[in-house]
MDTraj code that builds the backbone (N, CA, C; nanometers):
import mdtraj as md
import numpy as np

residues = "UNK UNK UNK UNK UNK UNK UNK UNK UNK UNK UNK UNK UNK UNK UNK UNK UNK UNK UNK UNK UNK UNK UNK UNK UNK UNK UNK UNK UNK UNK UNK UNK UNK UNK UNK UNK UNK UNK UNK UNK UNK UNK UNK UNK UNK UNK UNK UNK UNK UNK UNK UNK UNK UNK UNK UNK UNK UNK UNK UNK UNK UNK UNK UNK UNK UNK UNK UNK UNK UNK UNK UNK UNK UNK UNK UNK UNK UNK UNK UNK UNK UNK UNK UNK UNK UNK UNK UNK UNK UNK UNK UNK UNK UNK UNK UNK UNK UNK UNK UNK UNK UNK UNK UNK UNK UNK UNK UNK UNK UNK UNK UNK UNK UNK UNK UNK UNK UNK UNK UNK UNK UNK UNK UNK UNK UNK UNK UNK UNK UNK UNK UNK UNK UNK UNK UNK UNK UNK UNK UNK UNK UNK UNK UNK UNK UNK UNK UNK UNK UNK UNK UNK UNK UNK UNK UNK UNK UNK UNK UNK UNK UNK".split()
xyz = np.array([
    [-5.6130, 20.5475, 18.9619],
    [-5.5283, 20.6136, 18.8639],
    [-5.6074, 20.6288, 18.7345],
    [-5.5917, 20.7380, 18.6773],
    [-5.6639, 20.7974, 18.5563],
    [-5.6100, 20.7425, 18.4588],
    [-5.5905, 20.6369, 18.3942],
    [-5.4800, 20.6010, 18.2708],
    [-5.5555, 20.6562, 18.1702],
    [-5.5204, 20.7158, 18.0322],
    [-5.5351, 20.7540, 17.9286],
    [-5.5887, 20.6272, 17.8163],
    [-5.7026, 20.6540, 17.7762],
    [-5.7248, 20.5464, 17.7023],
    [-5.7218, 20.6027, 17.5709],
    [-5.6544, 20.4874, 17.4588],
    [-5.6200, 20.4947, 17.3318],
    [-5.6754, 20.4788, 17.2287],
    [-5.8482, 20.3593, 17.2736],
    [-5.8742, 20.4027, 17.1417],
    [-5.9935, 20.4614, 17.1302],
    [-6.0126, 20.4820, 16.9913],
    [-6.0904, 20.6379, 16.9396],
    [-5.9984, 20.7197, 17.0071],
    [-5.9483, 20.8023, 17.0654],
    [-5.8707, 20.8926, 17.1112],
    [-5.7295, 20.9426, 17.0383],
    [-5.7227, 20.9177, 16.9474],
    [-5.6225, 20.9483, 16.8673],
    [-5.6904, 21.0324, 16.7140],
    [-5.5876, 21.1348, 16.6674],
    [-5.6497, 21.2276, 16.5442],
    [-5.5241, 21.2378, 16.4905],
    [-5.4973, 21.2004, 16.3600],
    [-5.3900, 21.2168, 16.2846],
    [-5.3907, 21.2953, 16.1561],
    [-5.3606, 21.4523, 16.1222],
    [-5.3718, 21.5221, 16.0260],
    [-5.2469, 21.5021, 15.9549],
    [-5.2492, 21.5184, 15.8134],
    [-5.0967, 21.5366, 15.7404],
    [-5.1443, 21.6792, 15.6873],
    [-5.1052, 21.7809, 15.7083],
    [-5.1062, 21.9308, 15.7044],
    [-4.9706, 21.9841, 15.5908],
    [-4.9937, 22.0377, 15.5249],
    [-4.9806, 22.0538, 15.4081],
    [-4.8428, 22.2118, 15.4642],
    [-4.9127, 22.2900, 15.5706],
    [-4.8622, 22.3951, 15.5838],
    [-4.9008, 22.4522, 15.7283],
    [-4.7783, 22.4938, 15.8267],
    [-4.7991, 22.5211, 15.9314],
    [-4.6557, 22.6545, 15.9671],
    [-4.6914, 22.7282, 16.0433],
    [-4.6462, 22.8764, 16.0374],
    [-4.5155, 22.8504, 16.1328],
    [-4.5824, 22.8334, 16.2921],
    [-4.5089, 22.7900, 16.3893],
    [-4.5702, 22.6811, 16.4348],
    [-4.4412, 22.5536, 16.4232],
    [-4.4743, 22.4416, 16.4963],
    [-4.5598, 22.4602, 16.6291],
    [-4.4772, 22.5267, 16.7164],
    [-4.4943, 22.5337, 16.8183],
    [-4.6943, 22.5811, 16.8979],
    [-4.7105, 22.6410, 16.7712],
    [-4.8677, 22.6742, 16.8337],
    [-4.9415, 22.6670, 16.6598],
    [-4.9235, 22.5751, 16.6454],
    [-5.0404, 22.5590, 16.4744],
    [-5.1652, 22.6022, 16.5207],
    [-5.2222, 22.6816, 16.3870],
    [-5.3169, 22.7169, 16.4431],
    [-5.4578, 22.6375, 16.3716],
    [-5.6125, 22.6625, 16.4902],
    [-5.7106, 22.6106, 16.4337],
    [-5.7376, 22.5848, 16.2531],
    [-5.7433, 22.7127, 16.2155],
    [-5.7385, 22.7146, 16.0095],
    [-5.6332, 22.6487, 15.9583],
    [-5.5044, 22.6487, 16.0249],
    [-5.4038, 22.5597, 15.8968],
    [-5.4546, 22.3863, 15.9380],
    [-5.5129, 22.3328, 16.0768],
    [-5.5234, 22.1946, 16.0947],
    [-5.6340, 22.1807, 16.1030],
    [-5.7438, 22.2128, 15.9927],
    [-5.8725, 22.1952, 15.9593],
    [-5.8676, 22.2555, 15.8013],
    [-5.7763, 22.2773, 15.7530],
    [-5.8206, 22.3526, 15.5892],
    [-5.8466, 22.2027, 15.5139],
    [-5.9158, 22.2679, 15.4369],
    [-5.9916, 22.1195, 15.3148],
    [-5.8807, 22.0710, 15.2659],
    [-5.7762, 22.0917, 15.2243],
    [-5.6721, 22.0440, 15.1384],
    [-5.5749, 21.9242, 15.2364],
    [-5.5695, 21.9628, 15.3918],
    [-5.5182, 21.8601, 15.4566],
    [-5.6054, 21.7132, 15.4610],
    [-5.5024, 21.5809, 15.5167],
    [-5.5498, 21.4601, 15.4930],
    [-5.5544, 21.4388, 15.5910],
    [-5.6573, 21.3934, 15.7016],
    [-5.7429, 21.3484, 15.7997],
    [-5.6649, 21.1651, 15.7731],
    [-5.6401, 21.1134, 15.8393],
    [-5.5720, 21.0023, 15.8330],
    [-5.6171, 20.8798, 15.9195],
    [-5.6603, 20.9288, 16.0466],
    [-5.7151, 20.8316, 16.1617],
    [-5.8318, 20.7109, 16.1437],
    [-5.8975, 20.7582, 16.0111],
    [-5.9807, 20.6512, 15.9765],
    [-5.9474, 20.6189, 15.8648],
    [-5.7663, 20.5990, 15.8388],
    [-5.7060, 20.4742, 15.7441],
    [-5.6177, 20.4472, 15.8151],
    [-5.5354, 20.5021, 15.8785],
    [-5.4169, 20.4086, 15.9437],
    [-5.4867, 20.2712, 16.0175],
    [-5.4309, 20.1637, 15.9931],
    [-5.4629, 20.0903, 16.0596],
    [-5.4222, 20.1086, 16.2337],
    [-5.5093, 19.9990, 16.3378],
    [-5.5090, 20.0156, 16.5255],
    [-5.3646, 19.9881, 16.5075],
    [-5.2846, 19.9546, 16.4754],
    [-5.0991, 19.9696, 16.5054],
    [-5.0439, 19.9498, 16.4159],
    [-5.1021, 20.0955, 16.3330],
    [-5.0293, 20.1182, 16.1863],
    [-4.9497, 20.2605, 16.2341],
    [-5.0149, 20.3127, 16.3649],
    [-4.8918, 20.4702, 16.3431],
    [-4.7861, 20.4519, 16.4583],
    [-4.6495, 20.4006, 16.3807],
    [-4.5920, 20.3809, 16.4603],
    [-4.4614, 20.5530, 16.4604],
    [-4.4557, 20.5664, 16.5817],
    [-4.3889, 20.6857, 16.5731],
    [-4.2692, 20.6921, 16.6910],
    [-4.1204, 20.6650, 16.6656],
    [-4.0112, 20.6913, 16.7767],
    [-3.9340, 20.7179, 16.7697],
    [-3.8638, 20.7446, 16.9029],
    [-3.7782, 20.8651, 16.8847],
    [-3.6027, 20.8045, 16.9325],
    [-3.5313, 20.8040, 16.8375],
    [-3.3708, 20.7486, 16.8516],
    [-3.3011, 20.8614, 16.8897],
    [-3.2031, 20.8085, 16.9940],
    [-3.1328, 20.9459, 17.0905],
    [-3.0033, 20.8598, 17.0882],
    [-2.8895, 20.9598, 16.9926],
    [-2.7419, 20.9182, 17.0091],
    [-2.7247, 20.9562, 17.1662],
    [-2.5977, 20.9631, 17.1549],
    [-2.5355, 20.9668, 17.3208],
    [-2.3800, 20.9868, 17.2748],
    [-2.3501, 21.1284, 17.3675],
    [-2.2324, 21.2142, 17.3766],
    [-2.1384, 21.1505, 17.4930],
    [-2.0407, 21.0725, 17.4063],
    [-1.9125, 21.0398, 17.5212],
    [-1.8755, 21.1948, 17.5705],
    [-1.8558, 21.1824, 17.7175],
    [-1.7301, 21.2748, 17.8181],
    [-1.6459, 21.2269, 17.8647],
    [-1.5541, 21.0800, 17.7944],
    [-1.4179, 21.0385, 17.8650],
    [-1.3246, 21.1382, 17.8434],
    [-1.2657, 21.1369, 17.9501],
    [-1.1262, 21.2033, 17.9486],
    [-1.0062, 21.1214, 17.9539],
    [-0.9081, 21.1728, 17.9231],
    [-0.8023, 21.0855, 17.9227],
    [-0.7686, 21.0480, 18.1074],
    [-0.8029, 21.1200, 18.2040],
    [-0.7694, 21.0959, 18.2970],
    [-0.9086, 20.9966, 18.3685],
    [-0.9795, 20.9464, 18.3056],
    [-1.1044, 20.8646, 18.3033],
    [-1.0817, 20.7546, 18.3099],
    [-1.1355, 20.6992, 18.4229],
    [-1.0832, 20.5077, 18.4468],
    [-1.2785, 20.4866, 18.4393],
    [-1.3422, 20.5359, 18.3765],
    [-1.4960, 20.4736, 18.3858],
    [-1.5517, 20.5976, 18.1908],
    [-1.6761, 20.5428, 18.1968],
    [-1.7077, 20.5517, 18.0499],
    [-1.8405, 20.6651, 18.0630],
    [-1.8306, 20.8564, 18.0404],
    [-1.9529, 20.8877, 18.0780],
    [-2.0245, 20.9384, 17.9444],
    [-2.1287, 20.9366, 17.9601],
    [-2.2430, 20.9541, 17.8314],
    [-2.3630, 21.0865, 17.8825],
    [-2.3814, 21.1554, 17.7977],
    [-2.5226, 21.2691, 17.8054],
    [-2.6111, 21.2182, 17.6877],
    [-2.7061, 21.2642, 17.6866],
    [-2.8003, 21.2475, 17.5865],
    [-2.7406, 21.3519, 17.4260],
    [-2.7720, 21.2865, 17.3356],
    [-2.6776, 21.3366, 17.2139],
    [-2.8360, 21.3708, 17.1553],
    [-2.8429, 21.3684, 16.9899],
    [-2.9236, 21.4417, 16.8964],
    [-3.0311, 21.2966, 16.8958],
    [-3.1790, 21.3492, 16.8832],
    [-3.2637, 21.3044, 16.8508],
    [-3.3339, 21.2820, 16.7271],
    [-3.3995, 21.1937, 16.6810],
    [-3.4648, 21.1281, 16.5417],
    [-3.6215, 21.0749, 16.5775],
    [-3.6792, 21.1510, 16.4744],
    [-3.8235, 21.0936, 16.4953],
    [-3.8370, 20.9657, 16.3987],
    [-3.8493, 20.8752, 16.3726],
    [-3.9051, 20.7632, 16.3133],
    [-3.9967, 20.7319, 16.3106],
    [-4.0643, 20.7413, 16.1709],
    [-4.2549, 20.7591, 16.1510],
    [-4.2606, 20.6841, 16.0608],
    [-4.3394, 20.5479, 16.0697],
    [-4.4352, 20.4691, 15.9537],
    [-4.5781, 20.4535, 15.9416],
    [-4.6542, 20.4862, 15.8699],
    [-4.7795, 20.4491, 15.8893],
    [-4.8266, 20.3368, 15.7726],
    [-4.8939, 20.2643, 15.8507],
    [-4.9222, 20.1473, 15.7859],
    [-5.1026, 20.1909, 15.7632],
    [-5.1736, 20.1556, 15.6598],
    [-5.3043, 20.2112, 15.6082],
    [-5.4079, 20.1303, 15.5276],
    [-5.5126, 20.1443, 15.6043],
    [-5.5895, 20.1013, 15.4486],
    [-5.5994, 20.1591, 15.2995],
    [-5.6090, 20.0709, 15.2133],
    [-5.6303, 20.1221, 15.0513],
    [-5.7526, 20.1885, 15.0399],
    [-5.8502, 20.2614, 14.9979],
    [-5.9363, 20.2534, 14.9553],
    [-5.9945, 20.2584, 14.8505],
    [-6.1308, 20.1552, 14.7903],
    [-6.1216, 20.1786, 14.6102],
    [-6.1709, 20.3016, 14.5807],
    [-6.2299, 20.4184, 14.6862],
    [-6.2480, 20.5259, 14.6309],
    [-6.1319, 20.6016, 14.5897],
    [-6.1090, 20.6436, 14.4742],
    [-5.9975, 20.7491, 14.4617],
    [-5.9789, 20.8869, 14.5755],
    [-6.1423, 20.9211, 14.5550],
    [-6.0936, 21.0462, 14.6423],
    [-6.0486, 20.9993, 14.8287],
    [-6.1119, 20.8961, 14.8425],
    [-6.0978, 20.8397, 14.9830],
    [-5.9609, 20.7816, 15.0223],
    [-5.8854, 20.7559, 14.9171],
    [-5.8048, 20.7294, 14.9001],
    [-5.6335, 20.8035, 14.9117],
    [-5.6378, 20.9327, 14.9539],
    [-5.5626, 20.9911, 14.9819],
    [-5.4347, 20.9662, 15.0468],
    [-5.4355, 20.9084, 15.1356],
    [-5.2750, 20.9044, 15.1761],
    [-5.1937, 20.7992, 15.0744],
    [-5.2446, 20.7474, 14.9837],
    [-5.1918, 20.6733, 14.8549],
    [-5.1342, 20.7948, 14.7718],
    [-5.2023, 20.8805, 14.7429],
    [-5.2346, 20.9717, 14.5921],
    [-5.1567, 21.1027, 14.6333],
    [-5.1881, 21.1361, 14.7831],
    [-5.1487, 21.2569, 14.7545],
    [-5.0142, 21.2933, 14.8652],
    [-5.0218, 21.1481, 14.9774],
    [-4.8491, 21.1769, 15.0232],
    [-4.7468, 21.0653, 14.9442],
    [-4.7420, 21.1200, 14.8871],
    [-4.6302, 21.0074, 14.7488],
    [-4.4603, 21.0863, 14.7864],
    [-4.3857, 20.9887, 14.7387],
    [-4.2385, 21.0076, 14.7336],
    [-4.2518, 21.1608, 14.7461],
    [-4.1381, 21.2216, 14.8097],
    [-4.0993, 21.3529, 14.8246],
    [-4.1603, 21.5039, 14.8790],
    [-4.3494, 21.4798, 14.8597],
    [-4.3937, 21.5602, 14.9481],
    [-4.3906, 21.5900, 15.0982],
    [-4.3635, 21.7052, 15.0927],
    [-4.3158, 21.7822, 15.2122],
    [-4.4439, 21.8093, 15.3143],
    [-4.4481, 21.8066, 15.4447],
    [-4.5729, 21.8470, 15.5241],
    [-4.5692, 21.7909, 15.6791],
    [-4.6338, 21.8117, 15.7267],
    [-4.6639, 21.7955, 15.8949],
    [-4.7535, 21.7363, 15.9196],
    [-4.7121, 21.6220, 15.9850],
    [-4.7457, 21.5161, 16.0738],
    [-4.8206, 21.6229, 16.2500],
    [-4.9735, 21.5617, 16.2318],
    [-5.0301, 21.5964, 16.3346],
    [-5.0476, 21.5335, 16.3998],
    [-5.0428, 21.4574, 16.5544],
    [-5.0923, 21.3835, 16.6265],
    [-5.1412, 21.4712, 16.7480],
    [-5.2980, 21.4249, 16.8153],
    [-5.3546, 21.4638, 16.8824],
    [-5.3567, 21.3189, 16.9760],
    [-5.3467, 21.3056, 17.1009],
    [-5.3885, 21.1781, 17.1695],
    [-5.4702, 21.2132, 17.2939],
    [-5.5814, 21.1109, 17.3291],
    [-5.6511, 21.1031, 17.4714],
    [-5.7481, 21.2528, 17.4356],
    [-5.8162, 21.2747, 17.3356],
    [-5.9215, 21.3181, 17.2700],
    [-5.9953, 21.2752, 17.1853],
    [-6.1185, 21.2522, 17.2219],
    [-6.1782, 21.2080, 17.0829],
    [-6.1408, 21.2161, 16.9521],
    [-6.0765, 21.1447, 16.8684],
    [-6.0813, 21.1441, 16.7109],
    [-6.1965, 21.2007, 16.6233],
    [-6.3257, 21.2087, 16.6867],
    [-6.4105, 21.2943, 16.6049],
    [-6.4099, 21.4155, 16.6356],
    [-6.3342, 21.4370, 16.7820],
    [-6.3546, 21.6340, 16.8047],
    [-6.2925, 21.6801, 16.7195],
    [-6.3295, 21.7779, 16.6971],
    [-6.2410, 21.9004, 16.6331],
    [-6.1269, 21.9304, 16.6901],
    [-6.0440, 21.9515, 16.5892],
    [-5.9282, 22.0662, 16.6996],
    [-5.9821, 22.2117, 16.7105],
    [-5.9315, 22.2389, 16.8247],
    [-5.9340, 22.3558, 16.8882],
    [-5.8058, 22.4356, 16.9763],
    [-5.8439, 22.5412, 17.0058],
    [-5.7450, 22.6161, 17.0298],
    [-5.7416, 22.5867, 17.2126],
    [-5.5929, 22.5558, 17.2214],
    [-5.5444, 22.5181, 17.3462],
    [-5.5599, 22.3573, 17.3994],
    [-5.5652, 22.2626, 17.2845],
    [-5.5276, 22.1099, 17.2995],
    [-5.3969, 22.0881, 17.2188],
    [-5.3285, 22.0129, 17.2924],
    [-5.1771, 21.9463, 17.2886],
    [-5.1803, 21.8462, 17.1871],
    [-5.0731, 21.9092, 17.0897],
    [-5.0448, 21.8169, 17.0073],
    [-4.8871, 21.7648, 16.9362],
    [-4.8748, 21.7065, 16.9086],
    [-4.7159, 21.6655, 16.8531],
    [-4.7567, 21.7078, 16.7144],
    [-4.6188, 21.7935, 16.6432],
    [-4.6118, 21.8324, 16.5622],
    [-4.4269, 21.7915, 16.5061],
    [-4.4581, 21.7065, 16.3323],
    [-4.3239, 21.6488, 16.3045],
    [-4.3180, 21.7049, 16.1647],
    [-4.2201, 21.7765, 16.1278],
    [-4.1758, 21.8529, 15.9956],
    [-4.0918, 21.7297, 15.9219],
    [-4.2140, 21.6583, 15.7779],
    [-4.1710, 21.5419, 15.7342],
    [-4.1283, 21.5801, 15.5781],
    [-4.0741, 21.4843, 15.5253],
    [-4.0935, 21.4409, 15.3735],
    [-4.1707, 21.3179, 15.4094],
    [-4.2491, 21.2833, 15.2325],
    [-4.3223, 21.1508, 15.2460],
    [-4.2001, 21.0635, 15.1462],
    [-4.1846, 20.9211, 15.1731],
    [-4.1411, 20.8768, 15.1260],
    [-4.2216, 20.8073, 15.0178],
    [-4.1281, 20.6724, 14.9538],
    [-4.2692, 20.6057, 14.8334],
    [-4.3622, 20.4840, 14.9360],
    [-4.4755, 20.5432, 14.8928],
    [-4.5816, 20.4314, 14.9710],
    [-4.4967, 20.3051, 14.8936],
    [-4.5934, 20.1871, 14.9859],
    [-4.5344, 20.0487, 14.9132],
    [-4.6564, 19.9522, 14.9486],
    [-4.7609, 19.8963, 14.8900],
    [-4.8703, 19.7775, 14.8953],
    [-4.8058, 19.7034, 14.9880],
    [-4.8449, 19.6813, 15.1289],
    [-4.8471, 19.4982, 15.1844],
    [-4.9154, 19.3929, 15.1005],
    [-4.8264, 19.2591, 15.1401],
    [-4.8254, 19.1568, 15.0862],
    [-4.9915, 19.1041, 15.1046],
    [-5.0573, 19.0604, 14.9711],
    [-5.1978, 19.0418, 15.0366],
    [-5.2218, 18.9496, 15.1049],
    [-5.2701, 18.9299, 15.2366],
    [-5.3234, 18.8182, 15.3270],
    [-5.4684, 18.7547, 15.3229],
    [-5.5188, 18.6753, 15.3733],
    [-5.6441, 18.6001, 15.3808],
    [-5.7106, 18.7035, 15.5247],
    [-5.8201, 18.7398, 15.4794],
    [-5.9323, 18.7615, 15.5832],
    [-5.8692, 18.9142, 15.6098],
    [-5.8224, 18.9963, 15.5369],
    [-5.7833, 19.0956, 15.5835],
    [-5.7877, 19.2379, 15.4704],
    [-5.8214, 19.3701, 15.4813],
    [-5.7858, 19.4359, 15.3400],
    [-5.6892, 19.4953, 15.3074],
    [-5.6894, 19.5279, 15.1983],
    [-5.5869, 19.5343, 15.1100],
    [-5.4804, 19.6998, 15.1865],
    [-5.3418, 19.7039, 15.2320],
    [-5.2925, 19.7550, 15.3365],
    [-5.1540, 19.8341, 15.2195],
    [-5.1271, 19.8921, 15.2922],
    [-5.0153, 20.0093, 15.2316],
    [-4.9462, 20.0697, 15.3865],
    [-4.8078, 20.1014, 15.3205],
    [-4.7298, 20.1249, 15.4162],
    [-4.6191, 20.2621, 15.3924],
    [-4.5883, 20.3567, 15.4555],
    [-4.5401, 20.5006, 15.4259],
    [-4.4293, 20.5039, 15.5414],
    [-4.2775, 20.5443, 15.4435],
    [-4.1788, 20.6277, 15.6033],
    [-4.2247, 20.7703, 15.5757],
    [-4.2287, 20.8487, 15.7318],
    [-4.1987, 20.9967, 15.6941],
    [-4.0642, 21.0332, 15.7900],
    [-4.0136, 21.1148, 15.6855],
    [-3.8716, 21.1061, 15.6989],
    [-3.8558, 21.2539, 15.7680],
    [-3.7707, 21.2664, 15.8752],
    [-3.8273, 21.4221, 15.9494],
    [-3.6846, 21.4856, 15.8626],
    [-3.7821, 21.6220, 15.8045],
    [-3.6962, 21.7286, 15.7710],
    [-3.7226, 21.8161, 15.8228],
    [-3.7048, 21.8815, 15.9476],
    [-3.7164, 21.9367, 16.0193],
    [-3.7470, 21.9299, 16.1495],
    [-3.7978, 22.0585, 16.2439],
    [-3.7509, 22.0138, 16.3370],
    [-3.9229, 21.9561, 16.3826],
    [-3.9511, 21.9053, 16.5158],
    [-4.0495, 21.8500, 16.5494],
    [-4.0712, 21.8805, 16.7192],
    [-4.1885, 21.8407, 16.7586],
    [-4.2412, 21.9081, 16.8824],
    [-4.3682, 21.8670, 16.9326],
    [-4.3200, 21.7722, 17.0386],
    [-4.4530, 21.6820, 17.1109],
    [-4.5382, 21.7574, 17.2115],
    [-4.5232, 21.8993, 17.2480],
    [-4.5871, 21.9841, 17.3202],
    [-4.6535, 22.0505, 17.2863],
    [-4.7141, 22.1055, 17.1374],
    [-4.7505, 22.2101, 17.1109],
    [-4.8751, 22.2667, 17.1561],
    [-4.9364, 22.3847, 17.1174],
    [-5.0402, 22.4098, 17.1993],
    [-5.1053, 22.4610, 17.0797],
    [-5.2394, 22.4146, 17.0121],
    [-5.2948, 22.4974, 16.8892],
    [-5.3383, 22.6375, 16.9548],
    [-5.3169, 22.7174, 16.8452],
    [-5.3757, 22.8577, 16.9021],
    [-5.5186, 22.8548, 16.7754],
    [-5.5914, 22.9679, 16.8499],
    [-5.7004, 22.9907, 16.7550],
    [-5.6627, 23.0764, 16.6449],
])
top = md.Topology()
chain = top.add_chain()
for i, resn in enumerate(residues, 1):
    res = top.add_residue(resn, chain, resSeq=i)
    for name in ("N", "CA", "C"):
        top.add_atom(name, md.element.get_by_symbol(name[0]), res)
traj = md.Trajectory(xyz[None], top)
């Protein structure tokens, strides 16, 4: 069995601006202004899941309890390194309280490839919430932690176009 291995294989963009979820293309998830993220999140800092209410169908003539799948929620934290460079420092500085943007995840590809046109990616239409410093620990660096809050809609299939 081929299992998918995880690490290095993960690429996490915060994209500033994307047209259609559904097929982002090569130029909007490579422009200079987006934040490349994969070499600050910390190995199980991107945590990302998905909460699914559930639609009662009792009827009154119902002696048992039936359920469908109801509305879905993405739930996104990333936990990160600080860095003392300012400019290196980006997911501090520049996803702060209230900025708006898209969450890229690429998985089971190299983190140094490029994107390209026709690799699968999850795409999540966020606000950033307020970063917040972790508590400092011994033997470890200095860590920061982010919700992104989905305003909009989101899509674990997409296909980049060129």
């Amino acid at each position: 069995m081929g299992k998918r291995l995880s690490d290095g294989n993960t690429k996490v963009t915060f994209v500033s601006t994307i047209a259609n979820i559904n097929a982002p293309t090569v130029a909007e998830l490579t422009d200079s202004g987006n934040i490349t993220c994969e070499n600050t999140i910390t190995a199980d800092g991107l945590k990302i899941g998905i909460e699914q209410g559930a639609v009662t169908g009792d009827t009154l003539a119902s002696t048992q309890t039936f359920e469908g799948p109801g509305r879905t929620k993405a739930g996104i934290d990333l936990t990160f390194f600080r860095d003392s460079s300012a400019a290196s420092d980006r997911m501090w500085s520049d996803m702060t309280n209230g900025t708006d943007g898209y969450l890229v995840v690429r998985r089971g590809v190299a983190a140094a490839t490029a994107y390209s046109a026709g690799q699968k990616v999850a795409v999540y239409t966020v606000t950033c919430g307020e970063p917040s410093e972790l508590a400092p620990e011994a033997e470890t660096y200095d860590r920061a932690m982010i919700k992104l809050f989905p305003s909009g809609t989101y899509t674990r299939e997409a296909t980049v176009a060129a």
